[in-house]
C-alpha positions as MATLAB code, in Angstrom:
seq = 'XXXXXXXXXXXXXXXXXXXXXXXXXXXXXXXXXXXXXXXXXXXXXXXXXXXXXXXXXXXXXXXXXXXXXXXXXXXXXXXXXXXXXXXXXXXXXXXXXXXXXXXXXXXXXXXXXXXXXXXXX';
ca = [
       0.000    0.000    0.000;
       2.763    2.314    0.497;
       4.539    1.978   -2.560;
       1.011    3.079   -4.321;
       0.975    5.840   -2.179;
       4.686    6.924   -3.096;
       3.861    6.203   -6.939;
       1.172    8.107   -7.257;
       2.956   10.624   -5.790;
       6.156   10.625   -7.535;
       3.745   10.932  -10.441;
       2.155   13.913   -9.405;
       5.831   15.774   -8.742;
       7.003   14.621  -12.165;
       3.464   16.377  -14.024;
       4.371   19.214  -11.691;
       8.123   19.713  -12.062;
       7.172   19.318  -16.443;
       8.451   22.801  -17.735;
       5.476   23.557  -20.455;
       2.116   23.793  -21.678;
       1.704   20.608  -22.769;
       2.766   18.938  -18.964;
       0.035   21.003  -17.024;
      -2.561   20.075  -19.069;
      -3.055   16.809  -17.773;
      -2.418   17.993  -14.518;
      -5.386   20.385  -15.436;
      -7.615   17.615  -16.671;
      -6.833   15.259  -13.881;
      -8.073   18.219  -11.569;
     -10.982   19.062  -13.521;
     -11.814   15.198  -13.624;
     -11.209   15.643   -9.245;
     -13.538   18.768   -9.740;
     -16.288   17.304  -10.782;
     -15.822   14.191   -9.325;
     -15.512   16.118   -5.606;
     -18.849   18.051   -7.027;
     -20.380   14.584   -8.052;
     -19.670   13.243   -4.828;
     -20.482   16.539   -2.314;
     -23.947   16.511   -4.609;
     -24.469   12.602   -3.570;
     -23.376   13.739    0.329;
     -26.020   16.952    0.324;
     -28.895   14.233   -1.466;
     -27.906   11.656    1.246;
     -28.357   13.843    3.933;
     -31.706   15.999    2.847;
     -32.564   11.874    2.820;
     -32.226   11.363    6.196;
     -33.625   14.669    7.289;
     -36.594   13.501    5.520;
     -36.824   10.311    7.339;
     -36.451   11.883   10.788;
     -39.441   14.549    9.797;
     -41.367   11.717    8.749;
     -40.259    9.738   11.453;
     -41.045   12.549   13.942;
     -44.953   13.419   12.437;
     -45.776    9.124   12.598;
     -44.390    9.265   16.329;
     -46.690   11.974   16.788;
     -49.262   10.047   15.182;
     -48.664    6.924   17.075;
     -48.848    9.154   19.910;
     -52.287   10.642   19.280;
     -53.438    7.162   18.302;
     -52.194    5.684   21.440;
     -53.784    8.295   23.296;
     -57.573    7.971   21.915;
     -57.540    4.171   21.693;
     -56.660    4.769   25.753;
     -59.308    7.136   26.025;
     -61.758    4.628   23.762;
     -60.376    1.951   26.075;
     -61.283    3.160   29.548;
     -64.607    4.932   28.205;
     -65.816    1.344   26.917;
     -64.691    0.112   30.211;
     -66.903    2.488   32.226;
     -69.485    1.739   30.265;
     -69.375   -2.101   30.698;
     -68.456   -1.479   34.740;
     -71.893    0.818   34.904;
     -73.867   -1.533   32.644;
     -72.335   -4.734   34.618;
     -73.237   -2.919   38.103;
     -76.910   -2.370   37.306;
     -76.960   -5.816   35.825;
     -76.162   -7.240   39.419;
     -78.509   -4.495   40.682;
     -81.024   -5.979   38.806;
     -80.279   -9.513   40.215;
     -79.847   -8.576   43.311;
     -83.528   -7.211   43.043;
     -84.741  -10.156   41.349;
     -83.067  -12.470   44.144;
     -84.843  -10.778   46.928;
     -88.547  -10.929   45.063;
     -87.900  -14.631   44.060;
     -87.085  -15.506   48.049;
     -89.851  -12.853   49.209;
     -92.232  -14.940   46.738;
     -90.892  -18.150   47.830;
     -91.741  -17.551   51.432;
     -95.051  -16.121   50.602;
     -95.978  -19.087   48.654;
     -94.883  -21.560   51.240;
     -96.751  -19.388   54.022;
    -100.039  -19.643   51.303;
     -98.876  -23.357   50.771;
     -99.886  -24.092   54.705;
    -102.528  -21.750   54.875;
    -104.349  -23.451   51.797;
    -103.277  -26.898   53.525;
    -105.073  -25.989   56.597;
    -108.485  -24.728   55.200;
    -108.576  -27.961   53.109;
    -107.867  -30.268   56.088;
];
């Protein structure tokens, strides 16, 4: 790797030491090829990054969609389950009040059950 590195540059010394036109011309057009190669690249760098600040916008308005989403479905969630808690507590109401005619009744019709025994007998 390091005699690449000192060939390359004993060949940039020997365009550079050239004594005429004709020598720093390709030292021209190898820059201008670096040029536009540096402006290729820097164009490909400034594209990558508008990329990811993209992504992180986007990323940043569906987080604060999730967010929002997470939100109402826990809102949706505990509103359902108030709903079911008050609909499941007059249910046993209900029952409850049902229990206490059916014994009521139950003790009434025995008591009529031995009073209807006793004016047949």
């Amino acid at each position: 790797m390091a005699s690449v590195t000192s060939t390359s540059r004993s060949t940039r010394s020997s365009r550079r030491s050239g004594a005429g036109p004709s020598s720093t011309s390709p030292t021209r057009l190898s820059r201008s090829q670096e040029k536009e190669e540096l402006s290729h690249l820097n164009d490909r760098l400034a594209a990558y990054i508008e990329r990811v600040r993209q992504l992180e916008n986007d990323k940043s308005s569906m987080l604060l969609l999730l967010e929002e989403k997470e939100e109402s479905t826990t809102r949706e969630t505990a509103n359902v389950r108030r709903l079911y808690e008050t609909e499941l507590a007059d249910a046993r109401k209900s029952l409850d009040v049902l229990a206490n005619d059916r014994a009521r009744l139950q003790i009434e019709m025995g008591h009529l059950s031995e009073e209807h025994s006793k004016l047949q007998a």
